[in-house]
N, C-alpha and C positions, 0 to 999 in steps of 0.2 A: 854320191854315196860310194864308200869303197864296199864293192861286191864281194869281195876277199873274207873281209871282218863279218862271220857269221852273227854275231850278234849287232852289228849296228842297223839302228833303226830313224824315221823321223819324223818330226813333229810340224808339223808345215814346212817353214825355213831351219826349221833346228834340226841338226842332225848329231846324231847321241852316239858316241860310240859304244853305248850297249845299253840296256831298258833301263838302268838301276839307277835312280835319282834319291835325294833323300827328302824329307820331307819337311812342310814347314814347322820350326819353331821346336825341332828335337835335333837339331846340327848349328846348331847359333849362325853363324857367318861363314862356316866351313874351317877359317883356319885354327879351331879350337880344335879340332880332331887331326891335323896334320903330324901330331904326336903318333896317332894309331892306323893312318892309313896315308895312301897319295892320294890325292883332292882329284888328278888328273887319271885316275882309273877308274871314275862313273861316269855314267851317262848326263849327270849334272844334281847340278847344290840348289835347291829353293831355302831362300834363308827365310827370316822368321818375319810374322806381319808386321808389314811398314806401314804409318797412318801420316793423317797430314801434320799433326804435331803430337809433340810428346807425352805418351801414357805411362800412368804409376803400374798399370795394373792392377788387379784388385787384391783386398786385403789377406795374410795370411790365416789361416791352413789353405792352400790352394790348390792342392795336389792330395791324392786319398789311391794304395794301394786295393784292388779288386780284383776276385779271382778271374784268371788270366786276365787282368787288363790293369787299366789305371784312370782314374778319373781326374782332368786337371781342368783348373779355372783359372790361369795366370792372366787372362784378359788382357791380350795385345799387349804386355810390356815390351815398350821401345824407344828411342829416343827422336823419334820422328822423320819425313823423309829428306829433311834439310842437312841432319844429322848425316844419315844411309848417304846420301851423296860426296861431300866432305870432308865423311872421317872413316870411313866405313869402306865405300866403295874405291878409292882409292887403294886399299888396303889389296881386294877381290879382283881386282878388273883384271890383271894379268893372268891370275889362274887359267891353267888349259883344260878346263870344260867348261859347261853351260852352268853360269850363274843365271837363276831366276828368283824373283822379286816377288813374293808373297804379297800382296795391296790388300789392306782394308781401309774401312771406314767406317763411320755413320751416317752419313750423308750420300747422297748424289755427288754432289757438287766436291768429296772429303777424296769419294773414287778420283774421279776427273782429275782435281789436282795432283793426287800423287800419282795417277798414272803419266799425268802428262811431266812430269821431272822426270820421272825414271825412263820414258822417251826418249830423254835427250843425254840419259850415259850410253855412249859408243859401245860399250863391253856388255852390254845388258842382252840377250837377243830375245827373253820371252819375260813378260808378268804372268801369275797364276791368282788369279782376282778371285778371292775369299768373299761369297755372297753370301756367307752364315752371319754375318755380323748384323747385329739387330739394328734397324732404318730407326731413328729416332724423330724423326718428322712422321712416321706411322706409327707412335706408340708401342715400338720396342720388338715389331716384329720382324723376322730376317728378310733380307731382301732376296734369299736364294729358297723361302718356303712359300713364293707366289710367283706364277709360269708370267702375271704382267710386271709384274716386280722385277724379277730377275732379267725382261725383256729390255726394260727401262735400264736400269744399272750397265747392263753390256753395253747395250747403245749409245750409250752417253761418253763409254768410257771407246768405246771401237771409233769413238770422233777422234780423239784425241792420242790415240796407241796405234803406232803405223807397224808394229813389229810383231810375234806370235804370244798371241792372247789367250791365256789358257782359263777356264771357268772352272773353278773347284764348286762342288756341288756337295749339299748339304743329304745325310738320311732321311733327318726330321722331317719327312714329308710323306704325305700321301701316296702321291704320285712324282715318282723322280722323273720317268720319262719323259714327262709334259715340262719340266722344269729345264731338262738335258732338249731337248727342243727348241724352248724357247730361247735359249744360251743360243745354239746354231743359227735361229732364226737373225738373233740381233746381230750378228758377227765375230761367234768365237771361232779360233782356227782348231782348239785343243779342251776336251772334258778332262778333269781328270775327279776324280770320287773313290772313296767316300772321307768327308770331312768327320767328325768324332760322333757318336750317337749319345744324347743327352741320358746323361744317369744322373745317380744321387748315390751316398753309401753314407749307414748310418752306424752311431755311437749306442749299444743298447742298454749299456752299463751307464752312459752319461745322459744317453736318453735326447742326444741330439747329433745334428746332421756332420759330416766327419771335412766338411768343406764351407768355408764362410759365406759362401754366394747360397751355399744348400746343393744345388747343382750345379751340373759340370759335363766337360765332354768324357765321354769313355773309349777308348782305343785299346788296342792288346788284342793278341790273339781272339779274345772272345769275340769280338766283332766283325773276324775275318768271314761266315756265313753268310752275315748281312752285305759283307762288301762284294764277295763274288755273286750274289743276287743282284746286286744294284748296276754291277757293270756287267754284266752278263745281257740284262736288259734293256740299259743303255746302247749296249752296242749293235744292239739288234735292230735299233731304231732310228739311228743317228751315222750320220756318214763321217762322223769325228773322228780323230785319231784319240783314245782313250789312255791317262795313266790312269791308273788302278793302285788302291791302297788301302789300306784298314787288316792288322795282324799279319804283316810279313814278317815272318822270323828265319827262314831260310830260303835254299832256294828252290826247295819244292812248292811254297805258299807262291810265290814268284810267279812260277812256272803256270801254275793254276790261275793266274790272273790274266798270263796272256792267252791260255787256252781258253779261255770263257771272253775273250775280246780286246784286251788290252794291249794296247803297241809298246806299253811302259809301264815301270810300277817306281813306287814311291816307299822310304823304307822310313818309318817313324817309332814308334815307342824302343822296339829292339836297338837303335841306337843307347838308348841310356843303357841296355844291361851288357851290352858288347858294342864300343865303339868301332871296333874292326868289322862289324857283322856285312858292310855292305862288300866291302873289297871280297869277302867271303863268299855275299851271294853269287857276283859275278862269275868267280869261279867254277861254283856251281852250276850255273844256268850254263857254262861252255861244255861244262862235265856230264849234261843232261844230252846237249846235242851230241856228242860224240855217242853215247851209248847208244841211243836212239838212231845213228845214223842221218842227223837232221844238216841239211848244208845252211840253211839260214833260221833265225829264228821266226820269221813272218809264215813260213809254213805251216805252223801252229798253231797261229793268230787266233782266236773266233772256232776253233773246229768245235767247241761244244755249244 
């Protein structure tokens, strides 16, 4: 690691030149923003869920404005991970930061597959495995809202992914801890939380639901509460290196994530209303250290 670069930090083998990554499924592939920033001034790009073959997504209205937040159900649209290899990755692998690989599934067997292809791109150095998607051999329930669930799913996939495995962990739960555990136990290197918390938003004048599925995840500032609750006690429990996410909009939100635990933070809905926003936080987070007098930002880490 360069001791110099107050802000670089790391993720097992990954090494960030500063916390700011952006998040799945609101940065497409990264080079659709190279218009509003350099790709090569974050800490790294998770692009959007890869599955093992091609989803339509579900049907429109998929997306519903909520105060401060947004609720979206575009349901893994992608062209599958044969696709991401091929036409895709080709594209990404030279960029000079950390490209990571968003994985979903249905299945056990849906994980395993695409985690083991994206194993074998050379330019790949971490997946971030989405256990919010609902197990369909268990009648629709997430494989990240049960501590043996989630235990199964990692383990399956840590046979087959020799590189940094990062476990995105869902709110909808009871208990996250137990869940942020059982990920450690199976063989993650990296937590990072929180994925959307399930809403709904309704039509009163039409007298129905303002999204086709009914429900939907919700992101946006409003959920930033819940998220620094959930890593805050995640991190207290867990020897992981933690990214943290849910209502970043500057880089005070930022800052609050790694003060309550987080080695890293992940920047999502704010992309849609300022594509520049992350190059921005960055700045901000060096502008924090400076006034504060701070030589690195791990000093910070966890103090609350």
């Amino acid at each position: 690691m360069n001791t110099s670069n107050p802000l670089e930090v790391k993720i097992k083998d990954m090494i960030l030149r500063n916390p700011v990554m952006t998040a799945s499924g609101t940065f497409g592939y990264g080079y659709d923003f190279e218009d509003f920033l350099s790709l090569e001034s974050l800490g790294g790009i998770v692009v959007k869920g890869t599955t093992g073959s091609e989803r339509q997504g579900n049907p429109y209205p998929r997306m519903a404005e909520t105060p401060s937040g947004m609720l979206n159900a575009v349901g893994l649209q992608n062209k599958g991970v044969d696709y991401f290899s091929n036409k895709i990755y080709p594209k990404i692998k030279d960029k000079k930061t950390n490209i990571v690989v968003n994985v979903s599934g249905s299945t056990i067997e849906e994980y395993v597959e695409v985690a083991a292809k994206i194993n074998s791109l050379e330019n790949i150095p971490a997946i971030e495995l989405n256990i919010s998607c609902p197990n369909v051999k268990e009648g629709g329930m997430a494989f990240g809202t049960s501590k043996e669930m989630a235990f199964r799913v990692v383990s399956a996939v840590r046979q087959v992914y020799g590189k940094t495995l990062i476990v995105k962990l869902s709110p909808n739960v009871t208990n996250i801890v137990e869940i942020a555990k059982a990920a450690e136990d199976a063989g993650a290197d990296s937590l990072s939380l929180i994925n959307t918390l399930l809403g709904m938003a309704v039509d009163a004048e039409k007298r129905e639901p303002l999204l086709s599925t009914i429900t939907g995840g919700l992101s946006g500032p409003a959920v930033k509460p819940v998220a620094l609750r959930c890593v805050w006690q995640v991190a207290k429990q867990t020897k992981l290196p933690i990214i943290g996410m849910g209502g970043i909009m500057n880089a005070q939100d930022a800052i609050e994530f790694i003060l309550v635990g987080a080695t890293a933070i992940e920047v999502g809905t704010a992309n849609f209303i300022n594509p520049s926003i992350t190059e921005e936080i960055v700045k901000g987070m060096e502008d924090y250290l400076q006034r504060h007098n701070i030589k690195h930002i791990s000093e910070i880490r966890g103090v609350i």
